[in-house]
Steps between C-alpha positions, in 0.01 A plus 500: 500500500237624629448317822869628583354863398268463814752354743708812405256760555370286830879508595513869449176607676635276812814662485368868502399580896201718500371807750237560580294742197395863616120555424191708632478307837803689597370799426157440680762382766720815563175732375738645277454547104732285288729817395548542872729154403551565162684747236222400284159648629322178344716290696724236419876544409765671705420577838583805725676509849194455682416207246846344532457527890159331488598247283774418744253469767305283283774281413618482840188328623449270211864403531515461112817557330555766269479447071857460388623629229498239273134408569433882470635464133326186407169660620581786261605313200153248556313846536640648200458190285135471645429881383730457161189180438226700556580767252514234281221315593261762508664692207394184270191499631434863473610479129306253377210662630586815406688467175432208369169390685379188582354440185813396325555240713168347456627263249783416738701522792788704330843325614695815598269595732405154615883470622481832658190447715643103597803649625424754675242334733752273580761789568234734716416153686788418610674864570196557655455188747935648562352838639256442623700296758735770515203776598242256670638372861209338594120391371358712744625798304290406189151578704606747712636789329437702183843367333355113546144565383602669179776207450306261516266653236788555272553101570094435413532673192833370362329155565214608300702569227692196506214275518353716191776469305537149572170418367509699219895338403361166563142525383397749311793566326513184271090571408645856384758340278240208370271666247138338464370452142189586572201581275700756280660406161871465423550764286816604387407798241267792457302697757511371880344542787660550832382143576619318185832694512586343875499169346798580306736530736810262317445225689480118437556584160210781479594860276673768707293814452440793686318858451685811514328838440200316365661264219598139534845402405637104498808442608506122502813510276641728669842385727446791781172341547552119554184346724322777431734727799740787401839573694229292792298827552282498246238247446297426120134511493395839651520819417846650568474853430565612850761286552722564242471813557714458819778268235849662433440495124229675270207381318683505175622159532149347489487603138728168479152334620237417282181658573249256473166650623337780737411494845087530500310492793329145613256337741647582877503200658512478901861435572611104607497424894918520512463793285280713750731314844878572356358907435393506857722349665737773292318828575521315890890444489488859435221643769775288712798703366340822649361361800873408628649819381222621709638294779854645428387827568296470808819322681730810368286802533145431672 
């Protein structure tokens, strides 16, 4: 299935003719700005009569057929979807950094989100290898103009953040799952630490606890909380308080909980290795987010 996938969208990018792609060197060309070309002043889009004329020039001497209509719509519908992937993409990202933050994934590579981010680097690859084809008509174009330059770092850091997320699916992802019984106690009532409390996470037959406004409640018996995960957003052993806060329900139904201790301050320990990579690599993915919005708006307005 999916090897036929590929042929298809080979068979499609052969069918499509290309022209050649307006860009700066035309302008430094004709010593004109772009809106001398252009409806929009920033370039790109429809063209005016002198554009049209210019472009027929253009095409003229490159003796390129012109995009039919049918590759015309394929190119938008692989644009749209590429844009439509993004948004979601980046949306997830910027929620879980901003809503939820990183920190309640610590325990775990959520699954929701895990789907999300797999998908969509597949989708941006591929629609992106598609139009890039479609805008690109040669490598020289990549070194030699403003367009290429910022393309290819848009390609640099997409790479970046699927190598990153590759490591952290592959590596550090199964460390954040596997709790270490280290040097602190079992302890499934009474007063906790931070510390002792992350080693009940529901797990290989370990108590499901978690803190919420600074008292403990169990919910090992409980069936919304089966391997220590609720609805597969919420994770035992941590404090929860800010998360449910974000949950479609009130507090009231942890009264169905027993309370079992309170929340006390501990020892800080240095966070583990995997801990301190998977919440870089996070607060990276989203430097990256910015950096190729950044990108977006320097090829549309700058």
């Amino acid at each position: 299935m999916c090897r036929l996938l590929i042929q298809l969208v080979m068979v499609l990018m052969l069918a499509c003719p290309l022209t050649a792609a307006a860009t700066e060197e035309y302008a430094r060309q004709t010593g004109r700005e772009c809106a001398a070309c252009h409806l929009d002043p920033a370039g790109g889009g429809e063209l005016t009569r002198a554009g049209k004329e210019f472009a027929a020039t253009r095409a003229d001497a490159a003796a390129k057929p012109a995009l039919s209509a049918a590759a015309k719509g394929f190119r938008f519908a692989v644009g749209y979807l590429h844009l439509i992937t993004a948004f979601l993409w980046f949306g997830t990202i910027l929620y879980v950094h901003l809503v939820l933050k990183p920190a309640y994934a610590s325990s775990g590579l959520p699954r929701g989100e895990l789907r999300v981010g797999i998908i969509s680097m597949v989708v941006m690859g591929i629609t992106g290898i598609i139009l890039t084809r479609f805008r690109v008509g040669s490598p020289e174009l990549l070194l030699q103009s403003r367009f290429g330059i910022l393309l290819l770092a848009k390609i640099a850091l997409y790479l970046v953040m699927v190598i990153s997320a590759t490591f952290v699916i592959t590596v550090i992802g199964p460390r954040l799952r596997r709790k270490e019984p280290d040097s602190f106690p079992l302890i499934v009532e009474g007063d906790m630490s931070a510390e002792e409390l992350a080693l009940c996470d529901g797990k290989e037959g370990r108590p499901a606890l978690f803190a919420h406004q600074g008292t403990i409640y169990d919910a090992s018996a409980s069936r919304f909380w089966k391997q220590g995960s609720h609805m597969g957003r919420h994770q035992a052993g941590g404090d929860l308080t800010e998360a449910l806060s974000q949950a479609p329900h009130n507090a009231d139904l942890l009264a169905a909980l027993p309370a079992v201790g309170r929340l006390v301050a501990g020892v800080k320990r240095p966070a583990p290795l995997h801990e301190r990579v998977f919440f870089f690599m996070a607060y990276m993915n989203l430097a990256i987010v910015f950096l190729i919005v950044l990108i977006l708006a320097l090829w549309r307005w700058w």
